[in-house]
N, CA, C and O of each residue as an XYZ file, in Angstrom:
764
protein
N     -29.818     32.047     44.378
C     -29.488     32.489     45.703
C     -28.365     31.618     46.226
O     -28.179     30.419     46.020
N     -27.480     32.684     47.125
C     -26.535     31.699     47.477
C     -26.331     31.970     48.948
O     -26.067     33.023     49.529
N     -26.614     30.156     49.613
C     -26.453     30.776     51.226
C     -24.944     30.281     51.593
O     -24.233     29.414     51.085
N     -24.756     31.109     52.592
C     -22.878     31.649     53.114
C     -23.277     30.867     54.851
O     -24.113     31.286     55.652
N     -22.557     29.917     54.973
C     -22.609     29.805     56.865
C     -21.369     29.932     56.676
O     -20.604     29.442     55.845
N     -21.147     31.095     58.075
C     -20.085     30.970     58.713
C     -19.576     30.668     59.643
O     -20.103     31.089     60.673
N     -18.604     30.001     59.762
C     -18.202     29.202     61.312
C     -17.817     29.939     61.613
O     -17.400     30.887     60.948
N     -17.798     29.705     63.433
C     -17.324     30.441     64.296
C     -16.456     29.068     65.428
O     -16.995     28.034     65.821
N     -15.082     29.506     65.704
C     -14.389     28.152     65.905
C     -14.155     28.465     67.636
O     -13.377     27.866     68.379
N     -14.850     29.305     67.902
C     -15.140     28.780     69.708
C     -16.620     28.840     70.203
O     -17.606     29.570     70.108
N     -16.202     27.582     70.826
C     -17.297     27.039     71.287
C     -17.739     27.494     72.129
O     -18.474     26.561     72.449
N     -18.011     28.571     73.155
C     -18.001     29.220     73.600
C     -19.462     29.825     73.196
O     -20.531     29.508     73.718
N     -19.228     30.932     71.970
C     -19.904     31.659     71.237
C     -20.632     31.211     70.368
O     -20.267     30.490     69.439
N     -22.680     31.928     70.776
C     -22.903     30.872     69.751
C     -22.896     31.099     68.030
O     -22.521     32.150     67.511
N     -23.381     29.909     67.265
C     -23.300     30.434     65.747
C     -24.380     30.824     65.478
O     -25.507     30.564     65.901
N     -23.732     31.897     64.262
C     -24.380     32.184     63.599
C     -25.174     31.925     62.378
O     -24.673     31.355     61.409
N     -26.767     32.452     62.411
C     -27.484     31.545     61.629
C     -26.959     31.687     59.733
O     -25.845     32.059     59.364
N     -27.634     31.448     59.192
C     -26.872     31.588     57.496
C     -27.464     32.312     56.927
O     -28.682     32.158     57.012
N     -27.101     33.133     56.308
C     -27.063     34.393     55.585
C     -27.794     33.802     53.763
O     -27.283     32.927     53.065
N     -29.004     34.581     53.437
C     -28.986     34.228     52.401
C     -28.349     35.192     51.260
O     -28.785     36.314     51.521
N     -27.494     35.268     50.084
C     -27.162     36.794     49.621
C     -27.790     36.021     47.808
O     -28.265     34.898     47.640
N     -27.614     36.820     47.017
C     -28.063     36.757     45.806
C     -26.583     36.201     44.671
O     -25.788     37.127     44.509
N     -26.222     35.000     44.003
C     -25.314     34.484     43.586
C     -24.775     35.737     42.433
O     -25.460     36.623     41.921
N     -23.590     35.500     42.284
C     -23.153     36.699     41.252
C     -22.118     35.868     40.298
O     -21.394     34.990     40.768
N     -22.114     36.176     39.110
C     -21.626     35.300     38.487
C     -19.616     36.155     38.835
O     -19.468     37.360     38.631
N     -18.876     35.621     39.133
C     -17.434     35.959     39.381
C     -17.051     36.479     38.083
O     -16.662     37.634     38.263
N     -16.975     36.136     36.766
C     -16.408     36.518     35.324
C     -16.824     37.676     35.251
O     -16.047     38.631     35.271
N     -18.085     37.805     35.156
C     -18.932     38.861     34.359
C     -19.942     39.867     35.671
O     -20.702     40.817     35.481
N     -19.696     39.436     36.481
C     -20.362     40.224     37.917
C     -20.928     40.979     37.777
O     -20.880     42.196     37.952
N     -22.120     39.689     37.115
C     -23.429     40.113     36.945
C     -24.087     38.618     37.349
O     -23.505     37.533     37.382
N     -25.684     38.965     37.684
C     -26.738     38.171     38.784
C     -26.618     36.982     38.122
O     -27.071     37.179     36.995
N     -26.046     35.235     38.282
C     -26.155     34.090     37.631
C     -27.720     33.892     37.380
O     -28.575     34.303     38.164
N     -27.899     33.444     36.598
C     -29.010     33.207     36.345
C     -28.987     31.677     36.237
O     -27.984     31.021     36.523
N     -30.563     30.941     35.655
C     -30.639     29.588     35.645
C     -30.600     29.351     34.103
O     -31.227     30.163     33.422
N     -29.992     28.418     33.519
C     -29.534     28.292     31.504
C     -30.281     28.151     31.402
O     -30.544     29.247     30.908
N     -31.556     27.454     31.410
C     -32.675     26.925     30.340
C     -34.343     27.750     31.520
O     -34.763     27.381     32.617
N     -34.700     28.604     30.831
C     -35.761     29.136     30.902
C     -36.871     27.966     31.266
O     -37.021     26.923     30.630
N     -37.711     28.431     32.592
C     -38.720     27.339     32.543
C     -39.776     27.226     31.496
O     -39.940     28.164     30.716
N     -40.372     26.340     31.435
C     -41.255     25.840     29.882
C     -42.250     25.882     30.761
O     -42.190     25.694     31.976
N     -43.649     26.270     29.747
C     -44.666     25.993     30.107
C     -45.100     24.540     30.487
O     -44.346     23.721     29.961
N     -46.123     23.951     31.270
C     -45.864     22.874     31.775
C     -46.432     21.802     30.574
O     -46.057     20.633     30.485
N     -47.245     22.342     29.830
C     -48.147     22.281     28.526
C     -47.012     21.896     27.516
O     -46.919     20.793     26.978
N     -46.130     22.992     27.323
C     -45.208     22.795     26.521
C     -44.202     22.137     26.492
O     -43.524     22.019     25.472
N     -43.820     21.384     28.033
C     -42.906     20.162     28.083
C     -43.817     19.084     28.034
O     -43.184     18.041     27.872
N     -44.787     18.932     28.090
C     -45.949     17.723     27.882
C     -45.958     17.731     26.458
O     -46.295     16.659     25.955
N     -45.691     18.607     25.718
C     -45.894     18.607     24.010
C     -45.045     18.070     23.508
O     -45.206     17.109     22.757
N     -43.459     18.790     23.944
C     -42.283     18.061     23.386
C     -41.940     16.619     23.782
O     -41.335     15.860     23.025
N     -42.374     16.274     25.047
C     -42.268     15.223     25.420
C     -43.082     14.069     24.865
O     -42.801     12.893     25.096
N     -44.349     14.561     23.942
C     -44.786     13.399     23.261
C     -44.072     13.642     22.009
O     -43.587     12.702     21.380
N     -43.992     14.694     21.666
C     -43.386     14.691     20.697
C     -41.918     13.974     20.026
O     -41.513     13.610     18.922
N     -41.484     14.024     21.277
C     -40.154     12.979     21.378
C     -40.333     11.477     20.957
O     -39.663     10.832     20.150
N     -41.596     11.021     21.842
C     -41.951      9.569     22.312
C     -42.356      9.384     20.676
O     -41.859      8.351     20.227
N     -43.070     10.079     19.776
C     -44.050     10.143     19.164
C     -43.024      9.503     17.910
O     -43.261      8.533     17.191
N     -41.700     10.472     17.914
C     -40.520     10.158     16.727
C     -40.454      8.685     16.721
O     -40.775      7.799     15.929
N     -39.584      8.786     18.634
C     -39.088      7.531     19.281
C     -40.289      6.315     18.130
O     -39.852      5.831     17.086
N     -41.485      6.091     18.544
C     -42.237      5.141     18.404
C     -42.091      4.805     16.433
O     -42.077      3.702     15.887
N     -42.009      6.083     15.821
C     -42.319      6.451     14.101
C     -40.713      5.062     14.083
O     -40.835      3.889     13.729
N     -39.745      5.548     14.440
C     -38.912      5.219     13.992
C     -38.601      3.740     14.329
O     -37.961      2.981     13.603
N     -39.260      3.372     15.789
C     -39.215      1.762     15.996
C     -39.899      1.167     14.974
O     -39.400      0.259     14.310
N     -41.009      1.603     14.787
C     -41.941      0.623     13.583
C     -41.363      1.163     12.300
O     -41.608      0.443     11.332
N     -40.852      1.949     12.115
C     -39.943      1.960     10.690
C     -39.066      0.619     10.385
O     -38.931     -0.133      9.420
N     -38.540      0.707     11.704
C     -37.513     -0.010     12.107
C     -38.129     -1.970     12.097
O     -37.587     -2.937     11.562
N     -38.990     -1.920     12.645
C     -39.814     -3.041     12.745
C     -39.800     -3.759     11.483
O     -39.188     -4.783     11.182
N     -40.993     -2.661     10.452
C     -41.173     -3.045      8.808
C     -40.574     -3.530      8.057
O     -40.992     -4.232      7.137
N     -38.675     -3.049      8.479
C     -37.789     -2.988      7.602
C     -37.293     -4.553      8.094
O     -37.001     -5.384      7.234
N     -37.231     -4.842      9.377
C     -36.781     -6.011     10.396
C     -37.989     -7.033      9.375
O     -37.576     -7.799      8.505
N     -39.246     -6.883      9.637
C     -39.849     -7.979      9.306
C     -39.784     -8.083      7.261
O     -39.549     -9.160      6.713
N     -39.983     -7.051      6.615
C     -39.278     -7.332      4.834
C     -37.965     -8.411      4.456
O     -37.838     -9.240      3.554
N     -37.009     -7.965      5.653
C     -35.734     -8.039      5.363
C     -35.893    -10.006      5.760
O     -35.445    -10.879      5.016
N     -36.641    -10.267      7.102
C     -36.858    -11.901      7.063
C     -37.501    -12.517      6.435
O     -37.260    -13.717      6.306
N     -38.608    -11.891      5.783
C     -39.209    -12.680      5.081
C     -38.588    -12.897      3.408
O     -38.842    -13.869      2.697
N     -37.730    -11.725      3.034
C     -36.994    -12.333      1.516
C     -35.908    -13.388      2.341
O     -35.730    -14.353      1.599
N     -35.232    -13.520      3.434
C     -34.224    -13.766      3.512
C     -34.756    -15.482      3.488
O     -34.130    -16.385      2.934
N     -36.153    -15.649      4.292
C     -37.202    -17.040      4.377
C     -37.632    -17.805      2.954
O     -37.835    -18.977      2.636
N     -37.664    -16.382      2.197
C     -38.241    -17.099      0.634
C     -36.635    -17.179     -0.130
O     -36.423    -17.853     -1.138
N     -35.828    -16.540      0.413
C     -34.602    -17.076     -1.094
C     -33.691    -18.380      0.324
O     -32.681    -18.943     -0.098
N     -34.041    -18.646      1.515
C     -33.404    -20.379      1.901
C     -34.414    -20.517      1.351
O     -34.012    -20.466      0.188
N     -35.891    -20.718      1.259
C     -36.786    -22.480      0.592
C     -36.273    -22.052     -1.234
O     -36.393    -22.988     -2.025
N     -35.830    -20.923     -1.709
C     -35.688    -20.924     -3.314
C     -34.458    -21.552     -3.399
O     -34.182    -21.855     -4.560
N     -33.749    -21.807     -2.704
C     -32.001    -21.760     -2.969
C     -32.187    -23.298     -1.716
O     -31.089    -23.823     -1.533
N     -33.075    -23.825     -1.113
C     -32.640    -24.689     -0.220
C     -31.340    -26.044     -0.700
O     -30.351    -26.523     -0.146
N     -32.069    -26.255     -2.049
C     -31.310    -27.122     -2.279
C     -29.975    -27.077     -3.013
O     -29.317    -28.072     -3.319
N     -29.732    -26.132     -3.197
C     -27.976    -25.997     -3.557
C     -27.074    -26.418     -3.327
O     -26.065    -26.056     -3.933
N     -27.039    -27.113     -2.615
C     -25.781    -27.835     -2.150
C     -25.966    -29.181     -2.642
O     -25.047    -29.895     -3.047
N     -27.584    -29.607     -2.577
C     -27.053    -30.884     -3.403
C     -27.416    -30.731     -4.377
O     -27.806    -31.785     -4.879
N     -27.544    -29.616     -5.194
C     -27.366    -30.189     -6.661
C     -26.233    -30.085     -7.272
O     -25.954    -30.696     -8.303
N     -25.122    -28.904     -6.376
C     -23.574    -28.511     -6.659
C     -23.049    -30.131     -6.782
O     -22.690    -30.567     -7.876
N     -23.042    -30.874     -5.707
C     -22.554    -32.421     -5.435
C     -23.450    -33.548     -6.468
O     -23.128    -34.736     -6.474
N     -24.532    -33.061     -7.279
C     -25.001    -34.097     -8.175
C     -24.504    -33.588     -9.577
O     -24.797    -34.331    -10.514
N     -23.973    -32.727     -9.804
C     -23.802    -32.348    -11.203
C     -22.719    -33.270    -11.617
O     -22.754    -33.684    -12.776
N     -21.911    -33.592    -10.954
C     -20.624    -34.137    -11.284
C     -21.021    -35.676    -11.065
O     -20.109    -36.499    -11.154
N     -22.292    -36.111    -10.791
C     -22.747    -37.401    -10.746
C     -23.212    -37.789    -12.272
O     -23.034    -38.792    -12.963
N     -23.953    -36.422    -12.504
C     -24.328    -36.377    -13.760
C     -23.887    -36.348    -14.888
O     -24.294    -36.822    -15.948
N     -22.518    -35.423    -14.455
C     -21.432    -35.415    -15.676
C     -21.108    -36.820    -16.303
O     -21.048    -37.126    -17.493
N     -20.876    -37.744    -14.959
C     -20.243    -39.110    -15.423
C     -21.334    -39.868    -16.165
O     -20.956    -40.371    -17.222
N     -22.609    -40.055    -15.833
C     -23.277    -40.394    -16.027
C     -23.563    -40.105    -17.891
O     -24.095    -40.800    -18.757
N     -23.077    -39.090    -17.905
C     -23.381    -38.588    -19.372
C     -22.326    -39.525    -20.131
O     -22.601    -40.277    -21.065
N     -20.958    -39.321    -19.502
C     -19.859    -39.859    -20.289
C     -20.358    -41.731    -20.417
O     -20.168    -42.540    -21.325
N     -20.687    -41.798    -19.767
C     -21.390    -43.418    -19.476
C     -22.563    -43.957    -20.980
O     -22.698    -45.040    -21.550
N     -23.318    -42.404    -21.206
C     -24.173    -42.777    -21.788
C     -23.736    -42.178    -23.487
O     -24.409    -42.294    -24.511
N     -22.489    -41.579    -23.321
C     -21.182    -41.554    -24.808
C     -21.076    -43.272    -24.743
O     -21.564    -44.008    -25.601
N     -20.451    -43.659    -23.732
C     -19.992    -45.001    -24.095
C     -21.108    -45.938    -24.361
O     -20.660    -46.831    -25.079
N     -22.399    -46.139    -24.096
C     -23.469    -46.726    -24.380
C     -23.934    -46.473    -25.640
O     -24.618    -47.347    -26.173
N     -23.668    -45.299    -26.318
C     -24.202    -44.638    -27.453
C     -24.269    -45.685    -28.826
O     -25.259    -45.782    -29.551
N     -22.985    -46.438    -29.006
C     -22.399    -46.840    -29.734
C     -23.679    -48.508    -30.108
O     -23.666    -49.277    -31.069
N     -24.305    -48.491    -29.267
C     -25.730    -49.638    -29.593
C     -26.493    -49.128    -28.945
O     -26.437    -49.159    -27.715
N     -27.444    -48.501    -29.645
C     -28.237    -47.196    -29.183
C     -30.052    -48.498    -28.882
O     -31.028    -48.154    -28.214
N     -29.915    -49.703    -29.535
C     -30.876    -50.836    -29.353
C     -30.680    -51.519    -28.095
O     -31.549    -52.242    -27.607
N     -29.449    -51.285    -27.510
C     -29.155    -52.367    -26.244
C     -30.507    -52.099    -25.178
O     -31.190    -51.095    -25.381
N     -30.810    -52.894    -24.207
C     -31.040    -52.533    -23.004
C     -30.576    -51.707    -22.166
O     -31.380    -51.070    -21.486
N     -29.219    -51.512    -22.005
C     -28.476    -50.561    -20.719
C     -28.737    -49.578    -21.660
O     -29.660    -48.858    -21.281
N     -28.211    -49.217    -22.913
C     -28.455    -47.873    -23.340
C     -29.994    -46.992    -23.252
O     -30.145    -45.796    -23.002
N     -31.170    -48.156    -23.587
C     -32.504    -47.574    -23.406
C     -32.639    -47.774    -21.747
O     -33.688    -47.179    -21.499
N     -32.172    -48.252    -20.609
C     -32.745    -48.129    -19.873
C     -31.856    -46.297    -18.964
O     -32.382    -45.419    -18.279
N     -30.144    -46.513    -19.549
C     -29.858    -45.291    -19.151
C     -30.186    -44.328    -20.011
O     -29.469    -43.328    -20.061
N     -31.036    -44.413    -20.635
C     -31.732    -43.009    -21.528
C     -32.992    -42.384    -20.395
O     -33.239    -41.282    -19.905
N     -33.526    -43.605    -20.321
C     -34.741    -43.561    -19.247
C     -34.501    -42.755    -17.864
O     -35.277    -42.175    -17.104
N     -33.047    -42.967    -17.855
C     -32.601    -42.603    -16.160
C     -32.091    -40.754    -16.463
O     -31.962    -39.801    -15.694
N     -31.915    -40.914    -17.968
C     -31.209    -39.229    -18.244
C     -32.722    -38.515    -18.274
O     -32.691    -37.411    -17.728
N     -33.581    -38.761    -18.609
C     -35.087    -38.277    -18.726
C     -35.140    -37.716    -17.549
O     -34.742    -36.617    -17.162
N     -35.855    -38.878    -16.830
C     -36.148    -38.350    -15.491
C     -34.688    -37.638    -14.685
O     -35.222    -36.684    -14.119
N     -34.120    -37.607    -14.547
C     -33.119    -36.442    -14.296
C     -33.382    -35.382    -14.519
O     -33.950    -34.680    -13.683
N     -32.959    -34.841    -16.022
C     -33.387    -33.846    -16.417
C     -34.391    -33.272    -15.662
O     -34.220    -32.211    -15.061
N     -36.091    -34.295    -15.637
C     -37.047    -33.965    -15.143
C     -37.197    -33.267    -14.033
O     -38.250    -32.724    -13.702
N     -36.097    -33.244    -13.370
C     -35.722    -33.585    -11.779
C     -35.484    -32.348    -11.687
O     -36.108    -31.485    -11.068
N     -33.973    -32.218    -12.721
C     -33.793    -30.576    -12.273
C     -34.535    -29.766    -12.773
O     -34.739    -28.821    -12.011
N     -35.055    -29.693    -13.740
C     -35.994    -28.846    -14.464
C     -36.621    -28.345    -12.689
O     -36.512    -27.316    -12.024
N     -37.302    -29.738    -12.451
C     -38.927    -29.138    -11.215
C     -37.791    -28.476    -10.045
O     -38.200    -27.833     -9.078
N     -36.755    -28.659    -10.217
C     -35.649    -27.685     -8.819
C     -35.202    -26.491     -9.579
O     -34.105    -25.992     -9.330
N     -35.889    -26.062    -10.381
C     -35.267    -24.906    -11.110
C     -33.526    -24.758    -11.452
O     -32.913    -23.709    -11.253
N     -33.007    -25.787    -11.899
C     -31.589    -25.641    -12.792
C     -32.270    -26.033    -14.085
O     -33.043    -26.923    -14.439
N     -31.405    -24.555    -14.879
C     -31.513    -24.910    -16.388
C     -30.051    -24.759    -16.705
O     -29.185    -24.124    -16.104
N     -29.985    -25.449    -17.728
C     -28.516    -25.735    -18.334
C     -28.139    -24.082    -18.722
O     -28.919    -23.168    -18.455
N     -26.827    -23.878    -19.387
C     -26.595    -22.988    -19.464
C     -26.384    -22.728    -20.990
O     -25.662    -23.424    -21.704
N     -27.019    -21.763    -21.357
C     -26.722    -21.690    -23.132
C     -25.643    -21.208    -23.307
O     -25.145    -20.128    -22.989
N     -25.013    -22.753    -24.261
C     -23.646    -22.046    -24.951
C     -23.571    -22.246    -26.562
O     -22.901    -23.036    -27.227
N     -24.610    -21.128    -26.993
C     -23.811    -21.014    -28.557
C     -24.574    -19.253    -28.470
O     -25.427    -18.657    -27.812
N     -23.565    -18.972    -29.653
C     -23.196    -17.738    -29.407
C     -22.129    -17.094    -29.147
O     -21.168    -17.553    -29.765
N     -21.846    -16.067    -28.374
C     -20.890    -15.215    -28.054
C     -20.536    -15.601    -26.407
O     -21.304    -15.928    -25.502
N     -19.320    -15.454    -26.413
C     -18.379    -15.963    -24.891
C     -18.753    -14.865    -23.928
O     -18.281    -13.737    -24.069
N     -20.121    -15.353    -22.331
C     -20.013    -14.516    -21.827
C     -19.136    -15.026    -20.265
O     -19.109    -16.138    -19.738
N     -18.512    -13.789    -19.853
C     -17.556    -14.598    -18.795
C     -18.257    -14.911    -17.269
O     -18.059    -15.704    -16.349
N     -19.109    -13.902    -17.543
C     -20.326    -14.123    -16.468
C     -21.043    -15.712    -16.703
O     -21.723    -15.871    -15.689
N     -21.173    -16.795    -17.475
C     -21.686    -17.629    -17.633
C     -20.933    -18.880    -17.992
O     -21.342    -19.999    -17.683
N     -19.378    -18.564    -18.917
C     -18.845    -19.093    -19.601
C     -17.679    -19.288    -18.720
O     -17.241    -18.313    -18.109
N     -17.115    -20.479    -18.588
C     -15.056    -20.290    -18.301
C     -14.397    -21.344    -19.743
O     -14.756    -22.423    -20.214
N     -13.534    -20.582    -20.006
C     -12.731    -20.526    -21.334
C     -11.922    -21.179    -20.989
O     -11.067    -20.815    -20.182
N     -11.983    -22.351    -21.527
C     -10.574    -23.690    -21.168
C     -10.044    -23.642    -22.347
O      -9.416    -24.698    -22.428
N      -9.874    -22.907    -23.578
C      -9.029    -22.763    -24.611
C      -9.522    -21.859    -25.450
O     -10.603    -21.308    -25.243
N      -8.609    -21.566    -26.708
C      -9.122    -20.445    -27.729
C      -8.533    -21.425    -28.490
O      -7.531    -22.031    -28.111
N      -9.140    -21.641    -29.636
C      -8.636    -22.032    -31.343
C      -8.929    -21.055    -32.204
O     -10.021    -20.487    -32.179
N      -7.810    -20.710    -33.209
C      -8.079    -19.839    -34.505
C      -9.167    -20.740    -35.343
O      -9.198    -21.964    -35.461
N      -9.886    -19.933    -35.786
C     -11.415    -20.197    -36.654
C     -11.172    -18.383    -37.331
O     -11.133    -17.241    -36.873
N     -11.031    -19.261    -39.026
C     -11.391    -18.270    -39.455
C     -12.422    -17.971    -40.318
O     -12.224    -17.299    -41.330
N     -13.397    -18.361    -40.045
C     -15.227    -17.803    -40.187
C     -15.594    -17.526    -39.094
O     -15.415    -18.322    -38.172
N     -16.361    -16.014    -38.852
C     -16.716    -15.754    -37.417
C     -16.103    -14.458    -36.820
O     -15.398    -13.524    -37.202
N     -16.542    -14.749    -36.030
C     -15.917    -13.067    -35.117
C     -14.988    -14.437    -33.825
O     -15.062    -15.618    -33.483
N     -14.091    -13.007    -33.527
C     -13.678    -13.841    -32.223
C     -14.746    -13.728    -31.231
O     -15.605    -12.858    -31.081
N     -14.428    -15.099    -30.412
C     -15.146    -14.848    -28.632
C     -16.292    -15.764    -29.519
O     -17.393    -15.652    -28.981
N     -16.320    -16.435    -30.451
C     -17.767    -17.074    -30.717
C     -16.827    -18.407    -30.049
O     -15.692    -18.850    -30.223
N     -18.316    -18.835    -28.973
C     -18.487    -20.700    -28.565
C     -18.306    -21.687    -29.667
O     -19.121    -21.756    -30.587
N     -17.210    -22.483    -29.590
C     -16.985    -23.483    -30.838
C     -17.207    -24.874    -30.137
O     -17.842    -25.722    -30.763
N     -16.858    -25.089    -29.219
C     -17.828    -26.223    -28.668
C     -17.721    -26.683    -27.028
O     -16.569    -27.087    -26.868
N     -18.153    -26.735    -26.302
C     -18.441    -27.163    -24.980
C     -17.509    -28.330    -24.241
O     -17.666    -29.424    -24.783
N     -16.815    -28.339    -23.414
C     -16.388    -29.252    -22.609
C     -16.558    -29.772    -21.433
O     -15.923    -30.711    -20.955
N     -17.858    -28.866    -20.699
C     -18.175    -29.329    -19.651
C     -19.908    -28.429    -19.531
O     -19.926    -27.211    -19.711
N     -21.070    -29.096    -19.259
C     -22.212    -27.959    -19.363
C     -22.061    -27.445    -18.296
O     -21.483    -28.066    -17.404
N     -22.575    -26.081    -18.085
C     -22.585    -25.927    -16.690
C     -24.244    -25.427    -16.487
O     -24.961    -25.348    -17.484
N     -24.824    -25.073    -15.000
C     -26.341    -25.137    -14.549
C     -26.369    -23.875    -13.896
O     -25.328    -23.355    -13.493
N     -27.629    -23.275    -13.746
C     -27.998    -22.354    -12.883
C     -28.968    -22.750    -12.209
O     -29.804    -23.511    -12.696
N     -29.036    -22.275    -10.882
C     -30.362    -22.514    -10.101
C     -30.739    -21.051    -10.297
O     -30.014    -20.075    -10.103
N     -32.096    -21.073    -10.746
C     -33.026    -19.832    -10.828
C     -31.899    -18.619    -11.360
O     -31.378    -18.612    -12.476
N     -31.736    -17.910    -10.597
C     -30.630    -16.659    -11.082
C     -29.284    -16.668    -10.313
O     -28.420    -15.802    -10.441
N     -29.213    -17.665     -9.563
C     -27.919    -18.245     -9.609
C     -27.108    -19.583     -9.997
O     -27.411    -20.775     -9.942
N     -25.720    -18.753    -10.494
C     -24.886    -19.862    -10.820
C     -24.488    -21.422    -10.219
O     -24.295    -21.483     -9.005
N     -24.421    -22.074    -10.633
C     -24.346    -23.230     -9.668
C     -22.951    -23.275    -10.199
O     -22.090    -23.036     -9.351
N     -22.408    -23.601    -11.766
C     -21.340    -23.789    -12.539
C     -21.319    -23.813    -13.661
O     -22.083    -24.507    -14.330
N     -20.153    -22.816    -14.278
C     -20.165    -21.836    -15.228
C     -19.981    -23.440    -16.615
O     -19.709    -24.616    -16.375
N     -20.222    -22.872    -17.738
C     -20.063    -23.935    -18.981
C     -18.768    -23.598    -19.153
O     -18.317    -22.453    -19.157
N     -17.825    -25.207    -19.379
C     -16.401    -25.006    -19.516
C     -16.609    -24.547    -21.736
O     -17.499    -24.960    -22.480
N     -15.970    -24.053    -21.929
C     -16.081    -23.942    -23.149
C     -14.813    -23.683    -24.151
O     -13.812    -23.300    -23.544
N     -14.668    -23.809    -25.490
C     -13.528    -23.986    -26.223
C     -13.849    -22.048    -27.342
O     -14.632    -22.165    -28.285
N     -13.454    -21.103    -27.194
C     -13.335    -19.794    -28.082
C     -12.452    -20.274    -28.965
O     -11.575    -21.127    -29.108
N     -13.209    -19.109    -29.687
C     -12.586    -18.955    -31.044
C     -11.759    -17.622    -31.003
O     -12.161    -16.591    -30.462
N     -10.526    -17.772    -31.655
C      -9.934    -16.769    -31.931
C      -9.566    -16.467    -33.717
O      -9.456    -17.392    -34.521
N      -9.452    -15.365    -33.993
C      -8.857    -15.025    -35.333
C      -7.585    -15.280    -35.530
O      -6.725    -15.066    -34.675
N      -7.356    -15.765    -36.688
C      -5.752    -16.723    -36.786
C      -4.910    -15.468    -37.000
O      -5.324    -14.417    -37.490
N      -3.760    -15.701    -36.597
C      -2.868    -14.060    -36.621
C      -2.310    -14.653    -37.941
O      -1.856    -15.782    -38.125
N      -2.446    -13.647    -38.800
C      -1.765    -13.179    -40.454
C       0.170    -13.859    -40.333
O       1.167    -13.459    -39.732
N      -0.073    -14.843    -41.116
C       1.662    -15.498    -41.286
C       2.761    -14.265    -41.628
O       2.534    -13.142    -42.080
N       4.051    -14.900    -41.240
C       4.471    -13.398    -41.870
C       5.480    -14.089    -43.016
O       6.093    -13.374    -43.809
């Protein structure tokens, strides 16, 4: 319905009250109607839980996924906590090794048996922090291996490990640092 007042611009005369007439749509002049049909009152109470009902499915979806996602993220910091210092002890260790090349040579001394004692418990050390050395014999993988040279060797396939120049460690299933290593290549035919 559409109500019409019309003014009347002397004051004088009084106004007139407002007219109610029936709205017509101008395009199509025909009766406007209202877009959305009323709903049973039942049936907006239905959809309306029905809404809430998703709403709620999808927060606690949402929740489950929130609380999975902290708790791996809680167990790989205490699996991985210590990474950083074992990145900064490897190279303590490295020297330490070269130390115990140079001790090698009177394998009866004192310093040599007491730095044998000190390579033990090390080892021991990382073992219980989960770094294991990295296996290098076999075949060159680059995922594990970095290739600080190739020498022709001719027994073998190429890409076989001929000997090690630096070990490298993993913590659990990650890399800490790759084994420096020396490949073999097939000698190219003289001409």
């Amino acid at each position: 319905m559409l109500f019409v007042m019309q003014a009347n611009n002397d004051p004088d005369q009084p106004q007139e009250a407002a007219v109610a007439t029936d709205a017509v749509d101008p395009i199509s002049d025909t009766p406007a109607t209202d877009p959305a049909p009323a709903l049973d009152p039942w049936e907006e109470l239905e959809a309306e839980a029905a809404k809430w009902k998703e709403i709620s499915l999808r927060t606690a979806a949402e929740m489950e996924n929130l609380r999975k996602r902290t708790t791996r993220e809680r167990e790989d910091a205490i699996r991985y906590a210590n990474q950083r210092l074992l990145e900064e002890l490897i190279p303590v260790i490295d020297n330490f090794e070269m130390g115990m090349q140079a001790a090698s040579q009177d394998t009866k001394s004192m310093i040599y048996i007491g730095m044998d004692m000190v390579r033990r418990q090390l080892n021991e050390f990382l073992t219980s922090q989960g770094v294991e050395e990295i296996p290098t014999t076999g075949k060159f993988d680059p995922n594990l291996h970095d290739a600080v040279a190739q020498e022709e060797c001719a027994e073998g396939e190429e890409g076989r490990i001929l000997r090690v120049t630096r070990r490298g460690f993993r913590l659990r299933d990650r890399l800490l640092r790759p084994a420096s290593v020396v490949v073999s290549k097939v000698p190219t035919p003289a001409e």
